[in-house]
N, C-alpha and C positions, 0 to 999 in steps of 0.2 A: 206251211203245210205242203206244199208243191215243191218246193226244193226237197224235204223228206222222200215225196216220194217221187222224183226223179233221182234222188241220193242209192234209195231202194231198188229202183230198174235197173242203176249203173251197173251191180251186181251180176246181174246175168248179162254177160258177153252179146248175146245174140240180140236181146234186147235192146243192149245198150247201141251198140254200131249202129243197129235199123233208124233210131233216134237221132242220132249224129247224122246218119247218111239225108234224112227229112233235112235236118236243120240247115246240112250245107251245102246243098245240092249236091252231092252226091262225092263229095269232097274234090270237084272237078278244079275249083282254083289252085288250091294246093297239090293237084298231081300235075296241073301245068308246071307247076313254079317247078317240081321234082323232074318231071322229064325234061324241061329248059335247061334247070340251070346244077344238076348232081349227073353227070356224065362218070359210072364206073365203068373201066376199063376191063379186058377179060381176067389180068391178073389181080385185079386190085380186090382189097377187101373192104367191105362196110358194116359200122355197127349202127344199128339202129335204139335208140337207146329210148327206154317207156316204149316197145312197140307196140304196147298194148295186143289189140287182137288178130296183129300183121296186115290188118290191111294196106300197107303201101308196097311191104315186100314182094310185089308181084311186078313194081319196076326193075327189079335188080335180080341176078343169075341167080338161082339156088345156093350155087357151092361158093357165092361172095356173099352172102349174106347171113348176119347174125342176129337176132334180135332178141331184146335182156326186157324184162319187165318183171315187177313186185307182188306183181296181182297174179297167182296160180289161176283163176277162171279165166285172164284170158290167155295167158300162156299155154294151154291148155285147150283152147279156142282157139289157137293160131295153129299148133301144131298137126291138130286134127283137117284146118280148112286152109292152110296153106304148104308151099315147099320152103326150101331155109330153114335154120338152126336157130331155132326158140328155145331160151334159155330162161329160168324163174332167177332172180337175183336184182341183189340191191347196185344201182348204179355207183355208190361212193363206195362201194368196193369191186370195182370190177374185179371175175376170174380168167383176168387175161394177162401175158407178159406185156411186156414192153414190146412198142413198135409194132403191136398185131394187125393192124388195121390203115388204112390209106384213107378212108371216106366216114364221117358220123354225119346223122342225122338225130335230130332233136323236134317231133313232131308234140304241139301239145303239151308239153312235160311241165317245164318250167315253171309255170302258172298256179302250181298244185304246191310248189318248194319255199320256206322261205331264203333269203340268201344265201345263209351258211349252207345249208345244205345244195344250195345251186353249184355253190364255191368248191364242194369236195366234189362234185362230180365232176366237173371243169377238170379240177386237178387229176383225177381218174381217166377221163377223157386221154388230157395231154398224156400221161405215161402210154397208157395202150394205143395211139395213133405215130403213124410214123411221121418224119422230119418233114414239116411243107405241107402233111394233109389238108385237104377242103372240109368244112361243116358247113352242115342246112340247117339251119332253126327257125321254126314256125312256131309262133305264141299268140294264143289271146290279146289283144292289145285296147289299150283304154286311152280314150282323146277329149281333148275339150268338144269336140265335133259332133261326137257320137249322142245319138238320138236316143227317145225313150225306149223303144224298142230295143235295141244294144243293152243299155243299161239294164234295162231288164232283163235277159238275157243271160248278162254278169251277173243278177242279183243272185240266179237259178245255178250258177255255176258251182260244181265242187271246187273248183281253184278258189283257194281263196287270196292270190298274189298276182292278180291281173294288173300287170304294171303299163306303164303309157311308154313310146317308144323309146324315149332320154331314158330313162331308170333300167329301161333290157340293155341299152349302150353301154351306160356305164356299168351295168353287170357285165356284158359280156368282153369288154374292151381292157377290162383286166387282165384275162387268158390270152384272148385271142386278135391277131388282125381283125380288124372289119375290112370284106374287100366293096360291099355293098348290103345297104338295105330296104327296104320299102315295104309297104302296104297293100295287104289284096283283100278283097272279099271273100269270101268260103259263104256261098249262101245268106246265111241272115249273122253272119258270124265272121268280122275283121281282125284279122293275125297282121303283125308285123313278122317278115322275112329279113333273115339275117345270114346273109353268105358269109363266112369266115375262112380265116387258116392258121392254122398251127405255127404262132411263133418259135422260132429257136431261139433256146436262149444256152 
């Protein structure tokens, strides 16, 4: 009954964020980890990929910033309450050439997809980033460790592919280098952090 209707709140953008910003305090862990360790350059460009409601694009320049999300409320949401290029679109088809981009981020997404479809965004990714780019991804993450409070939590979640940190590696380590990963808190809510880069092949 309480996942319904948190499923129901997610709907409205303004809602939904206020909800998130409670649960994580204020999404403070995860914008350290973004102003640490995602340094864009003034030329460089970054996609942000599920930006959902733009809340992080406010670390990066307006005219380097893009961000793609499926959901029109909050595209729509971001455009009105943020600067940067909010675009409505499926990530396994990105509308972008090759090599448009130096910097992705991956906040939250993952969690919601199951592999295959992890797989063709990865491969979307790679075509539209250039040779060498860096990626950030922060995911829900599931442990033997993790308490009831967590677990519950995950039960409430709409993802329903909250993987433990070995199952995000060897998803991600398919595409991509790992240059480092680890574990932070967001509030009452543990992501595993995955710095990556764009292999050449």
């Amino acid at each position: 009954m309480l996942k319904k209707i948190i499923n129901r709140l997610s709907v409205n953008p303004k809602i939904f964020i206020r909800l998130r910003r409670l649960l994580e305090n204020n999404f403070t862990a995860q914008k350290n980890v973004i102003k640490k360790y995602l340094t864009v350059r003034d030329s460089e460009k970054i996609l942000d990929i599920g930006c959902g409601t733009g809340e992080f694009s406010v670390f990066f320049k307006p005219e380097n910033y893009t961000g793609i999300d499926i959901e029109p409320a909050y595209i729509n949401y971001a455009k009105k309450n943020y600067q940067g290029k909010f675009l409505l679109g499926d990530a396994t088809r990105l509308p972008f050439s090759e090599n448009s981009f130096d910097r992705a981020v991956i906040l939250g997404v993952l969690h919601h997809l199951n592999d295959s479809l992890c797989h063709k965004i990865f491969i979307e990714m790679k075509r539209a980033l250039n040779s060498g780019a860096r990626i950030l991804i922060m995911e829900d993450v599931s442990g033997a460790g993790d308490g009831w409070l967590t677990k519950k939590l995950h039960s409430f979640d709409k993802g329903g592919y909250i993987r433990t940190a070995e199952e995000y590696q060897i998803l991600l380590q398919t595409h991509f280098k790992i240059i480092n990963n680890f574990k932070i808190q967001s509030g009452l809510c543990p992501y595993q952090v995955f710095l990556l880069q764009k292999k050449d092949e």
